[in-house]
C-alpha positions in Angstrom: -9.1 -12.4 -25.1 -5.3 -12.5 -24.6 -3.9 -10.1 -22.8 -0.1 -8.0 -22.5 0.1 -8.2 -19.0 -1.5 -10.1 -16.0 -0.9 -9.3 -12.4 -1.9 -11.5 -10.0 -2.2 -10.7 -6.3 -3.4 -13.1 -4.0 -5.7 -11.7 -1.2 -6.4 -12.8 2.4 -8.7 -10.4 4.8 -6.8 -7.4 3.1 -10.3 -5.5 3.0 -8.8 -2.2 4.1 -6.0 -2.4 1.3 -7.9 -4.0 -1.7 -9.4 -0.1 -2.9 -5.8 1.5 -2.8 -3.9 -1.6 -4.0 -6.3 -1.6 -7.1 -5.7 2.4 -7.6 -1.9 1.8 -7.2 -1.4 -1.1 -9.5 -4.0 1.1 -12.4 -1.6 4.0 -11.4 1.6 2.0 -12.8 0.1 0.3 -15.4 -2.3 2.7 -17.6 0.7 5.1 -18.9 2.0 2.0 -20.2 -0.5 1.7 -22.9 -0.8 -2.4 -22.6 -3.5 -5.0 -22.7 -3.7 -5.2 -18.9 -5.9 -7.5 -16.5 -5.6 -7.4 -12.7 -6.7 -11.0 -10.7 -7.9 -10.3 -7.5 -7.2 -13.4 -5.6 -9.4 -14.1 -2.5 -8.2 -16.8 -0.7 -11.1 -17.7 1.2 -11.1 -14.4 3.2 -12.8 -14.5 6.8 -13.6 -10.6 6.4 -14.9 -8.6 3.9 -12.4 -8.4 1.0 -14.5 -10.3 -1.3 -17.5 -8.0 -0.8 -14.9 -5.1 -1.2 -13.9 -6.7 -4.4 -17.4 -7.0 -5.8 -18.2 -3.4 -5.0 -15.4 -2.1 -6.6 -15.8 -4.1 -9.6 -19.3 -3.3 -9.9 -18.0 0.4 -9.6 -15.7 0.6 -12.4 -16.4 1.7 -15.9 -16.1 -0.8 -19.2 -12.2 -1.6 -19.6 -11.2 0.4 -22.9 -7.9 0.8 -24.5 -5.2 1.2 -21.8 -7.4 0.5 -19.2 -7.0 -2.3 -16.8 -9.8 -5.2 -16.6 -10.5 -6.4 -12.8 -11.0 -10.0 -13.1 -11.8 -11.7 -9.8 -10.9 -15.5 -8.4 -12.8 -16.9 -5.1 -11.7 -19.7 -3.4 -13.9 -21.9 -1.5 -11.5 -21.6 1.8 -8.1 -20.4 3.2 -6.0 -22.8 0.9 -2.7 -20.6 1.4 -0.4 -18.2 -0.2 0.7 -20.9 -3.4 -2.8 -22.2 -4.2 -3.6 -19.1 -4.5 -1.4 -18.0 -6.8 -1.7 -20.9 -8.8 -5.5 -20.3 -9.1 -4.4 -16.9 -10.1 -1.5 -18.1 -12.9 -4.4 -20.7 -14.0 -6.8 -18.0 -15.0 -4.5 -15.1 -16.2 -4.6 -14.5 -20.0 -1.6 -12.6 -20.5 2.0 -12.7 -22.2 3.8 -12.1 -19.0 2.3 -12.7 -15.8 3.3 -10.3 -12.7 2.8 -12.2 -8.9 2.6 -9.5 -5.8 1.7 -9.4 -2.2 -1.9 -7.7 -1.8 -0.4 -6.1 1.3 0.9 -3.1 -0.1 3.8 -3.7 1.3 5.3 -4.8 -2.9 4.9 -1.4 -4.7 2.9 -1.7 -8.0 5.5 1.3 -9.0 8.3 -1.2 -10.0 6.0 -3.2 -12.3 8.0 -1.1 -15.1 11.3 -2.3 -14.1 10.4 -6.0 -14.3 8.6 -5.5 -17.5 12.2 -3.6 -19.1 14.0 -6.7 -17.9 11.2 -9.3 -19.6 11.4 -7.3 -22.6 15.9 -7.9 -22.4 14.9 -11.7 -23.0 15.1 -12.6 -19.2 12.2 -15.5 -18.3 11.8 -14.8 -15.4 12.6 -11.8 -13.1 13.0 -11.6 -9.1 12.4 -8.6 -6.8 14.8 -8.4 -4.4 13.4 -6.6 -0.8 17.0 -5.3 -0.4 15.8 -2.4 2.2 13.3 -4.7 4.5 10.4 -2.7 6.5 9.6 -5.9 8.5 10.4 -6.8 12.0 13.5 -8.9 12.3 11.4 -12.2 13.3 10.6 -11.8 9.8 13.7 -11.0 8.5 16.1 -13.1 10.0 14.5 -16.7 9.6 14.1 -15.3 6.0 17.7 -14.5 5.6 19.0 -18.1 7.0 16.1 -19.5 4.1 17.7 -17.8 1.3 21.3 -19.1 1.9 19.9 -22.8 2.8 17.7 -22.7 -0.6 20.7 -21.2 -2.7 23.4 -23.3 -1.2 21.2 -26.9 -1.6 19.4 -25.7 -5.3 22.3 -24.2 -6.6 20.1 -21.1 -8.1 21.8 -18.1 -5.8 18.8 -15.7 -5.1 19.0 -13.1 -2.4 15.5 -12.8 -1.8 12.8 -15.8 -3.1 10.5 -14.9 -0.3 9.4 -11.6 -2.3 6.4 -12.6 -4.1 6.5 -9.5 -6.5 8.4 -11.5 -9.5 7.6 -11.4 -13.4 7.7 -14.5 -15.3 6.8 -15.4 -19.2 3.1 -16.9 -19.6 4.6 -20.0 -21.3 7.0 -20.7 -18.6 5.5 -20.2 -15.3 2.3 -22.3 -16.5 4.2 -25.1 -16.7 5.7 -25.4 -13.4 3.7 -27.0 -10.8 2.7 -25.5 -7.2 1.8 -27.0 -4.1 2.2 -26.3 -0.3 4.7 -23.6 -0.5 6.5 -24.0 -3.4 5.9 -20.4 -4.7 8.9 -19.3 -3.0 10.9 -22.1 -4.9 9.8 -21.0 -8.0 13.3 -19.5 -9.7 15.3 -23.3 -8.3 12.0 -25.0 -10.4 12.5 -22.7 -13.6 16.3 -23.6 -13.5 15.2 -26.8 -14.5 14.2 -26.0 -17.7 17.1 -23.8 -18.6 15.2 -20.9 -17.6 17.3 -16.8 -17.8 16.7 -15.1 -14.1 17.2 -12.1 -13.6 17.0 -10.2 -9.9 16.1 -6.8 -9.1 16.2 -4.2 -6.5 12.8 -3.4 -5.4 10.6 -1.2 -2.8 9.5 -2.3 0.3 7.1 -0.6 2.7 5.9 -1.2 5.9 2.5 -2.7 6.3 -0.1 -0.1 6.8 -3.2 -2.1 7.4 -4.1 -5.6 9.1 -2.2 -7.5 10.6 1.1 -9.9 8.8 0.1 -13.6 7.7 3.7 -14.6 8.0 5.5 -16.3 11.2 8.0 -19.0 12.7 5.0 -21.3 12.5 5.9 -21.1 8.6 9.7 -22.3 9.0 9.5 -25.9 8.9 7.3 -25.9 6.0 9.7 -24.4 4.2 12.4 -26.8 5.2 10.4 -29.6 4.5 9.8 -28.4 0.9 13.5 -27.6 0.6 13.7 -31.1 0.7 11.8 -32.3 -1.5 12.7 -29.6 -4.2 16.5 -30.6 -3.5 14.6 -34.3 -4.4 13.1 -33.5 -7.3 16.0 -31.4 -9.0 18.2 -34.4 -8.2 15.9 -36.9 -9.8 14.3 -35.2 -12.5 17.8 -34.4 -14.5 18.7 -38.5 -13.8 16.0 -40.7 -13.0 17.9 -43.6 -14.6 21.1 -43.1 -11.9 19.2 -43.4 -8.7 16.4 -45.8 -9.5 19.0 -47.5 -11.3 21.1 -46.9 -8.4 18.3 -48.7 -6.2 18.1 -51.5 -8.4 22.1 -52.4 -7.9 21.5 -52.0 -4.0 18.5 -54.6 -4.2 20.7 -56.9 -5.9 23.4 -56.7 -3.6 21.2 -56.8 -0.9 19.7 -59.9 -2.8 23.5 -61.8 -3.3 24.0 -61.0 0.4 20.9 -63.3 0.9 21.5 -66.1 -1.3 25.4 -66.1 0.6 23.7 -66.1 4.2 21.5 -68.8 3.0 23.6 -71.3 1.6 25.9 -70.8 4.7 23.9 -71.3 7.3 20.9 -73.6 5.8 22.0 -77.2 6.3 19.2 -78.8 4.3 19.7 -79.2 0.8 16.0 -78.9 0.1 15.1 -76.2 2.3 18.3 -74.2 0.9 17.2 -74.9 -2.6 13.5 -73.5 -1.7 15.3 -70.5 0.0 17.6 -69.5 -3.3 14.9 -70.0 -5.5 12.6 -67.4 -3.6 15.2 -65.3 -2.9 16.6 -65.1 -6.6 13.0 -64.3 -7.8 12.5 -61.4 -5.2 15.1 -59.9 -5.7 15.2 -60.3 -9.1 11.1 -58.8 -9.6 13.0 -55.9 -7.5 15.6 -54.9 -9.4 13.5 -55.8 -12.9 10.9 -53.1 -11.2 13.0 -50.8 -10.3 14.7 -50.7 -13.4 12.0 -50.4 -15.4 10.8 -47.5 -13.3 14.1 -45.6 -13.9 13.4 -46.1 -17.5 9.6 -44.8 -17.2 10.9 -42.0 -15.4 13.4 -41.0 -18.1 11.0 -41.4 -20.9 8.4 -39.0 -19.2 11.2 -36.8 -18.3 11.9 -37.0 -21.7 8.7 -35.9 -23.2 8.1 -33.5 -20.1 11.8 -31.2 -20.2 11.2 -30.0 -23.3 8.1 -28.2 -22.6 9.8 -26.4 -19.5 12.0 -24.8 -21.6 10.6 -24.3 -25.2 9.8 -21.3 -24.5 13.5 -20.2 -24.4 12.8 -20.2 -28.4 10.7 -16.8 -28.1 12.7 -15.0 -26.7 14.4 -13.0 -29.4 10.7 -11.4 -30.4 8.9 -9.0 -28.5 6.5 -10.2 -25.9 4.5 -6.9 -25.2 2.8 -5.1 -28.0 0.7 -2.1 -26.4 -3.0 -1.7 -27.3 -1.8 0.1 -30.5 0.3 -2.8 -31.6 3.5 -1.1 -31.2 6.8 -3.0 -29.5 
């Protein structure tokens, strides 16, 4: 059954938050009158969030017209805020898919706001924590990551930490996550031509458990700053560095062939030497080459499918349960 509206909210050992988070997200959403589902995301929870889950799925009455379906989403272990998220964006059935911490800490009562801005023809939409409730060892380390990520991508976001964004079904299914890439998601979407829009949103202090976030996170981040700087790099010209590489190899390769006719005496051994040498370096450059150009054709066939769905967005993408725009 497709759905208007998924939100997806990834869960670890949030069992004294998962009843009011539920109740707060219906709260927002029913007066909205959409097709909604709500993914409940345990990420292989060590207390008893799951259980909680169960219980109050088991509790609720049938889904009907404007009511909200809980949908839930185990994972075997603690795989991490991204996986998570991507198990959550794997399963949702909806037109436009809604990502928030399951914290409470992201209030469910600006899902409105990013829905208005979906609705403008923006792809994707980024809450932006402008009034932080978190302890500075939070805040600062986050501060220094957005500048870093928006000076080296290019794609100037004030806050891609806040995991309470709004993205198009047919764009944020395409773009892959791993390790922590979630919070690298808008620099990912740019690649594809992708409308952002940012957003102020609310922010409260955490009322139960305990923060999953630390300094213990920072190097991962800066670690997969580099290899999205990497990837945005390559992916728009494949051809230009691996073609690139392939004039360095035969440089490298001339270099050789000079060094050994210089210094080889022996006719016959120098002869051996050039003819190895030419065909290494020549396989080498013929590889790499023909690499750049197997990049370029999957790139090719790839791009357009990050951004086709730029073609939609003059037509409305939620309907309501009564079929009205």
């Amino acid at each position: 059954m497709t759905m208007d509206l998924s939100i997806i909210v990834p869960l670890f050992n949030e069992e004294e938050n998962v009843h009011l988070m539920h109740q707060a997200i219906v709260d927002a959403v029913r007066p909205l009158g959409l097709r909604t589902e709500i993914l409940f995301v345990d990420d292989g929870s060590r207390d008893a969030t799951f259980a909680r889950c169960l219980e109050m799925q088991r509790a609720l009455p049938p889904a009907e017209g404007g009511e909200p379906h809980l949908r839930l989403v185990k994972l075997r272990r603690n795989y991490g805020q991204t996986a998570a998220m991507a198990a959550g964006i794997e399963q949702a059935r909806g037109r436009v898919l809604i990502t928030m911490d399951g914290d409470l800490q992201n209030d469910p009562g600006d899902i409105p706001l990013f829905l208005e801005k979906i609705e403008e023809g923006y792809d994707l939409v980024v809450g932006w924590r402008h009034q932080r409730k978190d302890h500075w060892s939070r805040v600062l380390p986050s501060k220094v990551a957005n500048w870093l990520i928006g000076k080296i991508t290019g794609v100037p976001i004030k806050d891609n930490g806040c995991s309470l964004k709004a993205y198009r079904a047919d764009l944020i299914k395409e773009i892959p996550l791993y390790a922590e890439m979630h919070r690298f998601i808008p620099a990912m979407a740019s690649l594809g031509g992708a409308s952002i829009a940012e957003i102020k949103v609310r922010h409260h202090p955490r009322r139960f458990g305990q923060s999953k976030y630390g300094f213990s996170r920072i190097y991962k981040v800066f670690a997969d700053l580099i290899t999205i700087r990497t990837i945005l790099s390559f992916a728009r010209r494949p051809m230009v560095w691996l073609g690139g590489a392939a004039g360095l190899a035969g440089l490298a390769g001339l270099a050789a062939l000079v060094a050994a006719l210089t210094f080889i005496d022996d006719p016959a051994s120098s002869g051996v030497v050039f003819q190895g040498l030419s065909m290494l370096f020549g396989a080498l450059m013929f590889f790499m080459l023909f690499l750049g150009f197997l990049c370029q054709l999957i790139y090719g066939v790839r791009a357009p499918r990050l951004h086709a769905f730029r073609r939609l967005a003059a037509r409305p993408v939620l309907t309501g349960t009564d079929g009205a725009a």
